[in-house]
C-alpha positions in Angstrom: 24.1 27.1 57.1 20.7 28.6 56.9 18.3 26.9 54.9 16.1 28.0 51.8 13.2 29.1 53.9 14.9 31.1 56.4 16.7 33.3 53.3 13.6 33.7 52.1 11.7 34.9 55.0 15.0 37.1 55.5 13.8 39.3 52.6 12.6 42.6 52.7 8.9 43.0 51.4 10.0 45.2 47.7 12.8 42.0 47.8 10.3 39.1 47.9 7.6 41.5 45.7 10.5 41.3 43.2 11.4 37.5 43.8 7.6 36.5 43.5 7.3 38.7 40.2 10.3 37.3 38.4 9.4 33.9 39.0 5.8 34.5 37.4 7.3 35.7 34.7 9.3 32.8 34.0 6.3 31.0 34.1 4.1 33.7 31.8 7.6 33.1 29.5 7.3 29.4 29.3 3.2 29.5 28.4 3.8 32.2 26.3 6.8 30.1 24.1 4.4 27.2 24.6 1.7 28.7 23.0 3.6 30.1 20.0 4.6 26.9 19.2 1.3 25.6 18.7 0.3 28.8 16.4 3.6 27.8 14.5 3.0 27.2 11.1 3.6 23.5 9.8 4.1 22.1 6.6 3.8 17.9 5.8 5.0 16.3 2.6 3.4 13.0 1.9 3.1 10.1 -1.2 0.1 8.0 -1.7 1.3 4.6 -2.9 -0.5 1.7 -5.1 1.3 -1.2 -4.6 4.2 0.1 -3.9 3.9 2.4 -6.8 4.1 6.4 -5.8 0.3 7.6 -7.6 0.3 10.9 -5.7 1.7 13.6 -3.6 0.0 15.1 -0.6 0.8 18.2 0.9 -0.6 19.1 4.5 0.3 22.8 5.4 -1.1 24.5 9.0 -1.3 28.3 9.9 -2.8 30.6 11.8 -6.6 31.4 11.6 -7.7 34.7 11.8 -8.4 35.0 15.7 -6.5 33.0 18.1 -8.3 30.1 18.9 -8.5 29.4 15.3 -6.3 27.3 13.0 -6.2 27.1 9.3 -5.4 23.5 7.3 -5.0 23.4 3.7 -4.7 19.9 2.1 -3.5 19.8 -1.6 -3.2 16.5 -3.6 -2.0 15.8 -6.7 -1.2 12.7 -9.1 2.2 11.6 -9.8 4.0 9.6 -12.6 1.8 7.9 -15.1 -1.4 8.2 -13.0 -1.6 11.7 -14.0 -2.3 10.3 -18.0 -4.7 7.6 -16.2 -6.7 9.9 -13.8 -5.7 13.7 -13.4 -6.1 15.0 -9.9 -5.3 18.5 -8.7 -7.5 19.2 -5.5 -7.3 21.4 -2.6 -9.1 21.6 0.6 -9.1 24.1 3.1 -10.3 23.9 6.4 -10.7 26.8 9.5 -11.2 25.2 12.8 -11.8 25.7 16.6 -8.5 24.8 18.3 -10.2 24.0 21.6 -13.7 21.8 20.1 -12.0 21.2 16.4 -15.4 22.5 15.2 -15.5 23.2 11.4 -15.7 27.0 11.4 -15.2 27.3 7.3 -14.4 24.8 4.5 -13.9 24.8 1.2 -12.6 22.8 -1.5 -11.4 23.5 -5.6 -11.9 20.4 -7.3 -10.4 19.7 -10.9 -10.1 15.7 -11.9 -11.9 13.8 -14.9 -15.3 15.1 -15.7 -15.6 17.2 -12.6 -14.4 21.1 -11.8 -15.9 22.3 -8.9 -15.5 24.5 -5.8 -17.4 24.7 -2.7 -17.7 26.8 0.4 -19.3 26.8 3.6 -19.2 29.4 6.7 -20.2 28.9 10.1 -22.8 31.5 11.3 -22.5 31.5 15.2 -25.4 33.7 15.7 -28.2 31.2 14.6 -26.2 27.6 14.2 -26.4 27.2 10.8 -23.7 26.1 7.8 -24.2 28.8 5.0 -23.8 27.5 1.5 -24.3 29.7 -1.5 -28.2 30.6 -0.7 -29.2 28.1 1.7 -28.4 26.8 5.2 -28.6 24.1 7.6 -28.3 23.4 11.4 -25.5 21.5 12.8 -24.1 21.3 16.1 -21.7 23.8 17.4 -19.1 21.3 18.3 -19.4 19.7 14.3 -16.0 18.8 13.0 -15.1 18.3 9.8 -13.2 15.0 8.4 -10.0 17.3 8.0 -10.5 19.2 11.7 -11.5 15.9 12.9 -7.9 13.9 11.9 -6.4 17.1 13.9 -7.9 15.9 17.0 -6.4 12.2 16.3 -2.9 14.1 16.4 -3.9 16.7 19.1 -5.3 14.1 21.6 -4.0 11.2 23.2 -5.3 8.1 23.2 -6.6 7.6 26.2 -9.2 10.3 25.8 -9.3 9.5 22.2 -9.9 5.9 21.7 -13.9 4.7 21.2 -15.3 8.3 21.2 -17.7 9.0 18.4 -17.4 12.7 17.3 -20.1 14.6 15.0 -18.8 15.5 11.6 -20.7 17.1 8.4 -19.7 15.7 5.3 -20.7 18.1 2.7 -24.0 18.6 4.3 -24.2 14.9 5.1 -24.2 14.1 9.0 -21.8 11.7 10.4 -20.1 9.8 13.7 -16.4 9.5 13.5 -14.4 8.0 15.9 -10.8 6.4 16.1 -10.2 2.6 17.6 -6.6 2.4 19.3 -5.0 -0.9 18.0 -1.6 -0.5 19.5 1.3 1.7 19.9 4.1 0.4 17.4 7.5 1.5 16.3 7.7 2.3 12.4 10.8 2.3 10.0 10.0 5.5 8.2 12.9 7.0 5.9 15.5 4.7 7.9 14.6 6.0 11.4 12.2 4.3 13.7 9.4 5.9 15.5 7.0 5.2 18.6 3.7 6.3 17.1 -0.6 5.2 18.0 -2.1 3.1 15.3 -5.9 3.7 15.0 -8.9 2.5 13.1 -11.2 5.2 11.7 -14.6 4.9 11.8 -17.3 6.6 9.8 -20.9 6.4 9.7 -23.8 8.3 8.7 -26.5 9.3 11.0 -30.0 8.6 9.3 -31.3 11.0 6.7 -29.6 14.3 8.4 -29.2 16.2 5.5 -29.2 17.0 1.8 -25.9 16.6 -0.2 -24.8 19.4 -1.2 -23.1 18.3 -4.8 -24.4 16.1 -7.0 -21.4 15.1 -8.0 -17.8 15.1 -5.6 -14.3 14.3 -5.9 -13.1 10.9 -6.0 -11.1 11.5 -2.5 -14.8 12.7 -0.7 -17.0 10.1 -2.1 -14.2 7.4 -1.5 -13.7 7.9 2.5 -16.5 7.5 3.5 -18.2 4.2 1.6 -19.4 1.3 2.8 -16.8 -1.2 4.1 -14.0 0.5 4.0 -11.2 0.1 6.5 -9.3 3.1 7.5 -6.0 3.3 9.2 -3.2 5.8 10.7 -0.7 6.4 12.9 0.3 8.9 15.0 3.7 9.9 16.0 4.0 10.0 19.8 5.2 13.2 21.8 6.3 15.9 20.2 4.8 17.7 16.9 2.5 14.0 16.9 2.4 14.2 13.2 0.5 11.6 11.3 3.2 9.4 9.8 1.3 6.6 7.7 -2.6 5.8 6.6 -4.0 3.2 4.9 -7.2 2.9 3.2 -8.9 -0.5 2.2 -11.8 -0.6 -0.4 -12.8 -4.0 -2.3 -9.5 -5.6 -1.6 -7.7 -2.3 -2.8 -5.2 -0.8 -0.7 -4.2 2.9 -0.7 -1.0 3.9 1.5 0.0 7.4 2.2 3.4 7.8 4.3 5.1 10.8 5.1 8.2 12.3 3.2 11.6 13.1 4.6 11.5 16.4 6.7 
C-alpha cells in the first residue's frame, strides 16, 4: 500500500496547486468563523443583591465598533423592588474600545439618580494624544483603558498573563493603576449548574495629582468603585465566551453582590 507521501508526490503540479489551495482555505474558513465570533454581539443579564435582597438589575450588552478592531460596551443599571422609592437609579454607560490594547477610544455616560442628571462624553483624538471633553483636553497614554474596557481584558485574558499587572486607566479625567490579583480557580453553583471560573481581586489606585475631575459631582456607582478601602472581587468563567459570572464589592463592612441571570 503506498503511503501518504508517495500519493502525494504522485500528483500532478495543477493537482497539488489545487490540494495546497483547498487546504488554506479551510484554514482562511476557520479564522474567518473565528473571528466573527468574537465581533458577535453579546448580551448579559445580571442582579445586584443586598443581603440577599435583589436592589438592581444590570444589563451588559457588546457590539461591534465602528471599524474592526473596535468594540462597543454599553452598561445599563437600574434599581429594583423597593430600592427604587429609597434611591432611584437609571444610568447608562457606554464604552468604545481597542480590541487589541483595550484602550478607551470613547466614553460616555447618562446619569439620572437623586439630586444628580448628568451626561458626559469623551473622544479619543489619535492625532495629538489627548481625551477631548466639551472644550478642553488632556494627555493620556495611548494604551489608557477605561474601568469598563479594562474588566474586558479580565475576561479576554488568562490569568497567567493577567494576574499582578497594573494597567493605566482614566477615571473621568482622574489617572489610575488597575490590576487583577488571581486568588484561585473555583467551581460556582450559579442557577443550579456549576462552573470552573478565575476568582480575582481588583485593584485601583490613583496616580498622584494626574488630572482634574471632570464633574463636580458623579454617580453613586463612579464615586463608589474606586474609594479608599474597598475590596473588589469577580469571577471569570473559564473557556469559552469567559463571561464574568459573579462580583462583589466591600465598602465599610457593606457588601454588594452582582451575579449573572439565567441565559
Amino acid at each position: 500500500m503506498e503511503r501518504p507521501e508517495a500519493e502525494i508526490n504522485s500528483l500532478a503540479p495543477d493537482q497539488l496547486r489545487m490540494k495546497h489551495s483547498i487546504k488554506n482555505c479551510g484554514i482562511g474558513l476557520t479564522l474567518l468563523a473565528t473571528a466573527c465570533s468574537l465581533l458577535a454581539s453579546e448580551r448579559l443579564n445580571y442582579t445586584v443583591y443586598f443581603w440577599k435582597i435583589p436592589c438592581a438589575a444590570i444589563t451588559m450588552s457588546l457590539g461591534e465598533g465602528s471599524n474592526i478592531n473596535e468594540r462597543e460596551l454599553n452598561f445599563t443599571t437600574k434599581t429594583a423592588s423597593v430600592f427604587s422609592f429609597i434611591f432611584e437609579v437609571d444610568n447608562s454607560y457606554t464604552t468604545v474600545y481597542d480590541t487589541q490594547t483595550f484602550q478607551m477610544l470613547r466614553y460616555e455616560k447618562k446619569i439620572k439618580q437623586p439630586n444628580i442628571e448628568q451626561e458626559l462624553s469623551l473622544q479619543w483624538d489619535s492625532d495629538l494624544g489627548v481625551y477631548r471633553y466639551e472644550d478642553s483636553h488632556y494627555e493620556r497614554p495611548s494604551d489608557t483603558h477605561n474601568l469598563f474596557s479594562f474588566l474586558m481584558r479580565g475576561r479576554a485574558t488568562d490569568w497567567e498573563d493577567l494576574d499582578t499587572r497594573w494597567w493605566k486607566l482614566d477615571h473621568e479625567g482622574q489617572l489610575f493603576q488597575g490590576r487583577f490579583l488571581w486568588v484561585d480557580s473555583t467551581e460556582i453553583d450559579m442557577n443550579g449548574e456549576s462552573y470552573l471560573s478565575d476568582h480575582y481581586r481588583f485593584d485601583l489606585r490613583k496616580i498622584g495629582d494626574s488630572g482634574t475631575e471632570l464633574l463636580e459631582k458623579t454617580d453613586v456607582f463612579t464615586w463608589g468603585i474606586v474609594l479608599d478601602n474597598c475590596v473588589r472581587q469577580i469571577w471569570v468563567g473559564r473557556g469559552g465566551e469567559r463571561r464574568i459570572l459573579r462580583a462583589e464589592v466591600t465598602v465599610k463592612g457593606i457588601t454588594l453582590t452582582v451575579e449573572i441571570e439565567d441565559d
